[in-house]
C-alpha positions in Angstrom: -102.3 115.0 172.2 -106.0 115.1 172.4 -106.3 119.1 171.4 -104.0 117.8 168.2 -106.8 115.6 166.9 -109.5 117.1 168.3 -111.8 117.4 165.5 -111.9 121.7 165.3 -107.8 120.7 164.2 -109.1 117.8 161.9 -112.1 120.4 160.2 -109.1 122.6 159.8 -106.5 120.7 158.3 -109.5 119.7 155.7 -110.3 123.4 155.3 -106.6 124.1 153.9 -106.8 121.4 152.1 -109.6 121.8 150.4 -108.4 124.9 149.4 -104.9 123.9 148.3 -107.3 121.3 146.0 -109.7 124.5 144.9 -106.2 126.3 143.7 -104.6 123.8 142.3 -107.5 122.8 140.0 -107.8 126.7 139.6 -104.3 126.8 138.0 -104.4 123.7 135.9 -107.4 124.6 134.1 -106.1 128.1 133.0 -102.8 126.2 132.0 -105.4 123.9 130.0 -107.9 126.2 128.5 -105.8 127.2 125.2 -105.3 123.7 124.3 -109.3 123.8 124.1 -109.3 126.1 120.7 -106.2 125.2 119.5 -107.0 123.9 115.4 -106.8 120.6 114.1 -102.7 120.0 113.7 -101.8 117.2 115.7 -101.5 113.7 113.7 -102.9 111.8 116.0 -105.4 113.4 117.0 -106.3 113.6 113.2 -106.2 109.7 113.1 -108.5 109.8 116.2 -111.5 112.3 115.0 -111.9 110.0 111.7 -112.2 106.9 113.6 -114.7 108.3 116.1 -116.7 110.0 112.7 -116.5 106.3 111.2 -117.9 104.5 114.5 -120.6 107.0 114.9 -121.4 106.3 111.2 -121.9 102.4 112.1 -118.5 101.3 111.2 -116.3 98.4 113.5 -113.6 98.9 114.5 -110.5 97.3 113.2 -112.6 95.6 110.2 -113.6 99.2 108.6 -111.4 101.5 109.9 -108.3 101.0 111.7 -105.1 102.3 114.3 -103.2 100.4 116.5 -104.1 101.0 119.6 -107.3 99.1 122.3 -111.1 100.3 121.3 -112.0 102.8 124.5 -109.9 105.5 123.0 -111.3 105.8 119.9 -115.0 104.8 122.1 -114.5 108.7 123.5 -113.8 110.1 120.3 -117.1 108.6 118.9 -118.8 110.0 121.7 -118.4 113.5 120.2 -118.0 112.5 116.4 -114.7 113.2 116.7 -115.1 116.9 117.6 -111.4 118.0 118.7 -113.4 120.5 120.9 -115.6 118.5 122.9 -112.7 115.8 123.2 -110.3 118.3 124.6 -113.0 119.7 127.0 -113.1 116.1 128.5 -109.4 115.2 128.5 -109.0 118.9 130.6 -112.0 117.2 132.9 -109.9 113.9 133.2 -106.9 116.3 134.0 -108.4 117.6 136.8 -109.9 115.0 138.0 -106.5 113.8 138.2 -105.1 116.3 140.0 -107.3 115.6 142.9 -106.8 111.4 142.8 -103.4 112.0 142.8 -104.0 115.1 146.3 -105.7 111.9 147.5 -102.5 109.8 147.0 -100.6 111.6 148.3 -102.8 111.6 151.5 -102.2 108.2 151.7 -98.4 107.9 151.1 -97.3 110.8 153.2 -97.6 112.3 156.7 -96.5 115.8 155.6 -98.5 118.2 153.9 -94.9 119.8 152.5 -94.4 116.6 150.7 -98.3 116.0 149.6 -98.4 119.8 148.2 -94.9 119.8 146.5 -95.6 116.1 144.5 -99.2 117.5 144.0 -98.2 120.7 142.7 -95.6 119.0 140.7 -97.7 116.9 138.9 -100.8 119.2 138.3 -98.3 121.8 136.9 -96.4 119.1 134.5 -99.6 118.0 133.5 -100.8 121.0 132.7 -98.3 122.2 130.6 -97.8 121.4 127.4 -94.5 120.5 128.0 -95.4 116.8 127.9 -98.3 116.9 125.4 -101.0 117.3 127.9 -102.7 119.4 125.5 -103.2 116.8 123.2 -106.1 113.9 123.7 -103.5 111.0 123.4 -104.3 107.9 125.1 -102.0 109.1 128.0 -104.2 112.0 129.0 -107.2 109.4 129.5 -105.0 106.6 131.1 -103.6 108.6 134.0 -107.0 109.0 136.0 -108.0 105.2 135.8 -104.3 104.4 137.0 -104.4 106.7 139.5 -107.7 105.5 141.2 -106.4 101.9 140.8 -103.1 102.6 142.7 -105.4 104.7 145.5 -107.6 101.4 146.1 -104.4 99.4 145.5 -102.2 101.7 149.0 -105.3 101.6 150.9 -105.3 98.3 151.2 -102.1 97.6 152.7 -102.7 97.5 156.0 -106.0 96.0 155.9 -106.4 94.1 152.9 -109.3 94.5 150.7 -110.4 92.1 147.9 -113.2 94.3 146.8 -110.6 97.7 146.4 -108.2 95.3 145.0 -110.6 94.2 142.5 -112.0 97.6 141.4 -108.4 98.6 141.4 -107.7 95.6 138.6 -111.1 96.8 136.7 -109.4 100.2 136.9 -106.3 99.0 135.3 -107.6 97.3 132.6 -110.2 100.2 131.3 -106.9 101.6 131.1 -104.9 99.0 129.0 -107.8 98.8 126.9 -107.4 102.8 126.2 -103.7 101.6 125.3 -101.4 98.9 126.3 -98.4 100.1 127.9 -100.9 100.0 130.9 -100.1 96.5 131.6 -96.8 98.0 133.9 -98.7 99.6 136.0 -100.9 96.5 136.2 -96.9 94.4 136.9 -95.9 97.2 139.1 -98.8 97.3 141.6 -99.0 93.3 141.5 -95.4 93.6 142.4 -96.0 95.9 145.1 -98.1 94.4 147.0 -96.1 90.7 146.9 -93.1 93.0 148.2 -95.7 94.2 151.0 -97.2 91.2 152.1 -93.6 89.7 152.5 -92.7 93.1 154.1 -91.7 91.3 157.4 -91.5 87.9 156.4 -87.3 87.9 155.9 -85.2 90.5 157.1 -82.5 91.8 154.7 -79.0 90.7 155.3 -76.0 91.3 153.2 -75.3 88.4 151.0 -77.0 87.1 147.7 -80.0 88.7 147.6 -81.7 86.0 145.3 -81.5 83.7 148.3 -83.9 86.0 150.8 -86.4 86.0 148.3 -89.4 83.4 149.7 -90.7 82.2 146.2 -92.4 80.2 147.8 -94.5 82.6 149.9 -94.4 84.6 146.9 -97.0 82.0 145.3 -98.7 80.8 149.0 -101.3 83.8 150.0 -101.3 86.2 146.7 -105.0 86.1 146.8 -104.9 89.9 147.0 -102.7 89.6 143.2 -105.0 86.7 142.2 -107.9 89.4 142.8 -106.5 92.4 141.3 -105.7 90.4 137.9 -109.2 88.9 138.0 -110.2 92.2 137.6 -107.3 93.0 135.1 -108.3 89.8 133.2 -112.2 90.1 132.9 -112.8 93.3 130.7 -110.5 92.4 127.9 -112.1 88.5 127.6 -115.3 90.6 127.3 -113.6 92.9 125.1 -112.2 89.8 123.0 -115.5 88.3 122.9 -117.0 91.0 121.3 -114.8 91.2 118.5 -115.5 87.4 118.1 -119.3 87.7 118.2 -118.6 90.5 114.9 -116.8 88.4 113.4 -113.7 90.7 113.7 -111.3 88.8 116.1 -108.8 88.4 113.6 -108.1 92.4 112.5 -108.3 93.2 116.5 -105.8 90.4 118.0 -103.6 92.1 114.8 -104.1 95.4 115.7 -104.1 95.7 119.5 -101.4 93.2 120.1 -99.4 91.4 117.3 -98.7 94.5 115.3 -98.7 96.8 117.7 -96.5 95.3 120.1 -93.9 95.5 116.9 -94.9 98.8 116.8 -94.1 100.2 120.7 -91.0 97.4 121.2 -89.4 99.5 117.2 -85.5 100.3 117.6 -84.6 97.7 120.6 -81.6 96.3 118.2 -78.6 95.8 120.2 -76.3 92.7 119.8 -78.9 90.6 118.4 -83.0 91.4 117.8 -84.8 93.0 121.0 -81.2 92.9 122.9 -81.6 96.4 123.8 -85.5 95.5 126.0 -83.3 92.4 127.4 -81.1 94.7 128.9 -84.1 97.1 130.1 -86.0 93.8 131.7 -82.3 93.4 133.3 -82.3 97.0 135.0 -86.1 96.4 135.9 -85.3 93.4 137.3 -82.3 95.1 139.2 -84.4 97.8 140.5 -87.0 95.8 142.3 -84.0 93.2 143.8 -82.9 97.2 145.0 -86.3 98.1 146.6 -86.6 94.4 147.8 -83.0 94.4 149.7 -83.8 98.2 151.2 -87.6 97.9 151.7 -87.0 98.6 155.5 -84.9 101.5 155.2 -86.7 102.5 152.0 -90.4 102.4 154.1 -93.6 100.8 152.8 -94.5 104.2 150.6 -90.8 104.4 149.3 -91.4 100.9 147.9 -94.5 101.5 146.2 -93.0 104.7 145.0 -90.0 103.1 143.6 -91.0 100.2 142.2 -93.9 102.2 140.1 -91.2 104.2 139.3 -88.8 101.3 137.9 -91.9 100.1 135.5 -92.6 103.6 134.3 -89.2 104.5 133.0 -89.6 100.5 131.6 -92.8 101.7 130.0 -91.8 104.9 128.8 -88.6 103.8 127.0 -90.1 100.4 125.6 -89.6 101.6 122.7 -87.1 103.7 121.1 -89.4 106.3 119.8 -88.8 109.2 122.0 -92.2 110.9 121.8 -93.3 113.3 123.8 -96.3 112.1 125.7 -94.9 108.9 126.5 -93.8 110.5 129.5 -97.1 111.2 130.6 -96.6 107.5 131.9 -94.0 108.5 134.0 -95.6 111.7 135.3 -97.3 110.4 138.5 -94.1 108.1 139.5 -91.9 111.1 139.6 -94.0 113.3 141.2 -94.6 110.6 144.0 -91.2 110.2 143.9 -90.3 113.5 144.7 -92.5 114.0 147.7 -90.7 110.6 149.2 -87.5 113.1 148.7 -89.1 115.6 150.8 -90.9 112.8 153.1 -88.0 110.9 154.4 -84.6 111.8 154.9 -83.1 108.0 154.6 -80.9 107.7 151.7 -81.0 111.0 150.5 -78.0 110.8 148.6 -78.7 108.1 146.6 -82.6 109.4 146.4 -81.2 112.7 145.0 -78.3 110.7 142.7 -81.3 109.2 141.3 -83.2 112.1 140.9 -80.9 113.9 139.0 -79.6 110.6 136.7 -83.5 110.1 136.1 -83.9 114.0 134.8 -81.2 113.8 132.7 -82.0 110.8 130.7 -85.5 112.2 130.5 -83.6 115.1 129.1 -81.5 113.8 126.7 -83.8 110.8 125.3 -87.2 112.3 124.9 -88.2 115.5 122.7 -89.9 117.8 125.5 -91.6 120.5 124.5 -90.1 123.8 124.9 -91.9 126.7 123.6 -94.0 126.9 126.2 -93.9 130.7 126.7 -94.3 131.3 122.7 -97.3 129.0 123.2 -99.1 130.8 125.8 -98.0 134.2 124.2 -99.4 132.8 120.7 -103.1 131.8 122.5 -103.2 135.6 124.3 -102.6 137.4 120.5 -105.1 134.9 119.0 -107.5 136.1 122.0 -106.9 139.6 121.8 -107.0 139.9 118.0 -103.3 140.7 117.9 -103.1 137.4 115.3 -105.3 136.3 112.4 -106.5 132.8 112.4 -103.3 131.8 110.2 -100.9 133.6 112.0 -102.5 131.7 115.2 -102.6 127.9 113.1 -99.1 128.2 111.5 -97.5 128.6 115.1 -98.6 124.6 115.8 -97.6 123.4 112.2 -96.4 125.5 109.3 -99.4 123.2 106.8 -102.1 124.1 109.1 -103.6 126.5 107.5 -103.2 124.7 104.2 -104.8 121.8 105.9 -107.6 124.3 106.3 -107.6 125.3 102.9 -107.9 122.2 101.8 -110.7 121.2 103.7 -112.8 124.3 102.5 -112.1 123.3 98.9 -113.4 120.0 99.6 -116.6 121.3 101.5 -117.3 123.7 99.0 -116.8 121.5 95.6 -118.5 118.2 96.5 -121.5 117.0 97.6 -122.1 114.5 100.5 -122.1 111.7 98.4 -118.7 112.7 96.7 -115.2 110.8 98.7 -111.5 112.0 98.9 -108.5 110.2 99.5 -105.6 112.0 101.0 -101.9 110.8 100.5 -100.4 112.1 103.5 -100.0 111.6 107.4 -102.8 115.2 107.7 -105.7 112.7 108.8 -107.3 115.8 110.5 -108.0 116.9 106.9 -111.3 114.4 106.7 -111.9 115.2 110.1 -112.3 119.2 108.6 -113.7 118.2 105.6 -116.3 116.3 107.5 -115.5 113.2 105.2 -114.1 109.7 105.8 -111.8 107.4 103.7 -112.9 105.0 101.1 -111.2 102.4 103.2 -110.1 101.7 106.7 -106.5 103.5 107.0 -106.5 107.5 107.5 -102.7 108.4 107.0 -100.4 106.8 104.3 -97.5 105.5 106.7 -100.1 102.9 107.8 -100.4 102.0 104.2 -96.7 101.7 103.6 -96.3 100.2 107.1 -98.5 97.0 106.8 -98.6 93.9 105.0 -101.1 93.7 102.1 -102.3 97.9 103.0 -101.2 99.3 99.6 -103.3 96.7 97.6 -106.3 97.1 99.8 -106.2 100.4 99.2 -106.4 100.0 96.0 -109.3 98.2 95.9 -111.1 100.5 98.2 -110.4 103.6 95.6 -111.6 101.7 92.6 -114.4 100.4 94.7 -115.7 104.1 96.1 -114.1 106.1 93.6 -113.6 109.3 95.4 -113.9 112.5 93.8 -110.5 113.9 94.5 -106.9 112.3 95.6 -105.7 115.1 97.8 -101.2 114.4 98.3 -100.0 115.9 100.9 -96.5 113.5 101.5 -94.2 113.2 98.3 -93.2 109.6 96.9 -93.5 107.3 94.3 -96.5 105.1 95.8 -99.4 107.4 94.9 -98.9 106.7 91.7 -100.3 103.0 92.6 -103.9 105.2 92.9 -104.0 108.0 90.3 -104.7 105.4 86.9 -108.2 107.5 86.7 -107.5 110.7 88.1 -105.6 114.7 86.8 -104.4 117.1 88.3 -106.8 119.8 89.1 -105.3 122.3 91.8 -101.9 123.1 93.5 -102.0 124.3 97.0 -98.8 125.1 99.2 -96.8 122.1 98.3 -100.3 119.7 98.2 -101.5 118.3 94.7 -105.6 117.5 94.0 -106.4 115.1 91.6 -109.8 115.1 90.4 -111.3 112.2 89.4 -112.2 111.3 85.1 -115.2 109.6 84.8 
């Protein structure tokens, strides 16, 4: 016993870990590195590099240019002027940094290194794949490392209960939901966790109604450590709040962080009557921690964690029924935890692995993975090589990238720096190249059609500017609200310029 902790084991056992850390960070960052010259294609990401140009101009947020999601995102991208480059060098950064929270994790949940390596190398390879958008420098990308480092502070004060961890832990969280919302359940799942904890022992589980275990009232009595961790939730976003008040710009933030965006996110939950479709999710959350609370013994104190993080990331991921992508990304960490516990504990394998296998094919058949993930690496090595010409290379992402690109040179090379554009289309990444920003606050026409009151403000924003050129890209009839004062000049792979008549 005392030769297996003697510290010549301990300095070992940290050796090979350190190494497993060194390769896995090794692998994720050549999994990473083509995303780093990939070209300006993604939509978001388009939406992203105009808003960081506009703050880094001296424009506010919300009041002068505008997207629906918390200000930190949009902070990063202003770091770099929205260069895609630099912003994809840091989201790699936050990936790997990632990688090693979530070694740490694992550390702390389980007592084998079978199960800390195979959740580890789970979710470094997952992440750094593009097979759920980790290329892309969504809000997701930046989200996971904050989360992460809350939920380590959050398990390591379990057995001796922390307030100052706990608090970090709710700072944590929050610089998270203020990079984007959805980040509020993992703020409900850790709170949740560590009521389930402290009342660990409290009641043992007995067959019956479950409902009448539950000790609400210890539930309320001695949840200073939840008190403490949404203090720390609570405190960045008043100061966040305030700020916007002291600009004078409360109003167009409290619409587009949270009343218009939460219509946004909770789009397509019709089902019997309005939102009866996120009733019934809130039932199956609901369902799932009475679950973990009637089996917490057998399920162990990391199985609850585990499981009940789990519950509110499949809750967060299918909040709304838009089955993009990277809103897995939210359920990346939970699942890889969650397969380690497989590997951890043999308890209730059978329903672990029924789980399991129900939980991959809903994934499956709701969400839009990405699957050319071979093409994709085989596309960066002929671009490398020479193999592929700079189209070839663009058109692989999106078949209007290279006119995208075109477009962009034709507006660098006919106007000056005083001259605007205006584009009519969701290809916000085409300011972004032309290294110009809109005459008013939206970047992509479906926020125009999408909001009250956008088209007319528009509008007014043309007339007021008067941009050189009207660049469609998107096809309908509500252009024609903006072209009173402008011709058609050029035709360009389906796109239409309009140059302005003075």
């Amino acid at each position: 016993m005392n030769k297996l902790f003697s510290r010549k084991f301990i300095r070992k056992l940290y050796k090979k870990d350190t190494w497993f850390v060194v390769f896995a960070l090794f692998i994720f960052s050549l999994l990473r590195i083509p995303s780093i010259v990939e070209p300006y294609w993604y939509g978001d990401e388009g939406i992203y590099e105009v808003i960081g140009m506009s703050l880094r101009a001296g424009g506010l947020l919300y009041r002068d240019i505008w997207d629906n999601k918390p200000p930190i995102l949009y902070l990063i991208y202003q770091l770099f002027s929205g260069d895609q480059f630099s912003v994809r060098t840091l989201s790699l950064l936050f990936g790997a940094a990632s990688v090693v929270v979530f070694f740490l994790v694992a550390k702390k949940l389980f007592h084998t290194r079978r199960s800390q390596y195979v959740s580890t190398g789970v979710f470094m390879v997952l992440f750094g794949l593009p097979i759920l958008e980790g290329n892309i420098a969504n809000a997701e990308n930046f989200m996971l490392l904050p989360i992460l480092c809350a939920f380590y502070f959050v398990i390591s004060s379990f057995d001796v209960p922390s307030f100052k961890k706990t608090f970090i832990a709710g700072l944590l969280l929050s610089f998270a939901f203020l990079t984007k919302i959805v980040a509020v359940f993992d703020f409900g799942a850790f709170v949740v966790s560590i009521a389930i904890l402290r009342l660990y022992d409290e009641f043992a589980p007995r067959r019956g109604n479950i409902f009448k275990k539950i000790p609400f009232k210890k539930i309320i009595l001695g949840s200073e450590q939840e008190l403490i961790l949404g203090a720390g939730f609570v405190l960045p976003i008043i100061a966040t709040i305030l700020f916007f008040v002291a600009k004078g710009a409360f109003t167009d933030f409290y619409k587009a962080v949270f009343s218009q965006n939460v219509g946004y996110v909770s789009y397509g939950n019709y089902f019997l009557f309005p939102q009866g479709l996120l009733v019934l999710k809130l039932i199956l959350l609901s369902a799932g921690i009475g679950f973990v609370w009637q089996l917490r013994h057998a399920l162990g104190k990391s199985g609850v964690v585990i499981l009940i993080w789990i519950f509110f990331s499949l809750f967060n991921a299918s909040f709304s029924e838009r089955p993009y992508t990277h809103y897995l990304l939210v359920l990346l960490a939970s699942f890889s935890l969650f397969l380690g516990y497989i590997f951890e504990d043999k308890k209730l394998s059978i329903i672990k692995i029924t789980f399991l296998v129900a939980l991959i094919a809903f994934v499956y058949f709701n969400f839009n993975l990405y699957k050319k993930i071979v093409p994709y690496y085989q596309n960066y090595m002929s671009f490398v090589f020479g193999n592929k010409n700079a189209k070839e290379y663009q058109r692989f992402f999106d078949g209007n990238t290279p006119r995208d690109y075109e477009l962009a040179n034709i507006v660098r090379s006919k106007t000056s720096k005083s001259d605007g554009i205006f584009i009519w289309g969701d290809q916000a990444q085409i300011y972004a190249l032309s290294g110009k920003l809109p005459p008013g606050r939206y970047t992509v026409s479906y926020h125009v059609t999408f909001y009250k009151n956008a088209i007319g403000e528009t509008l007014g924003d043309i007339n007021r500017v008067q941009p050189k050129y009207i660049i469609q890209t998107k096809t309908d009839g509500t252009i024609e609200n903006f072209l009173a004062s402008y011709v058609l000049k050029y035709k360009i792979d389906g796109a239409q310029i309009y140059e302005r008549q003075y």
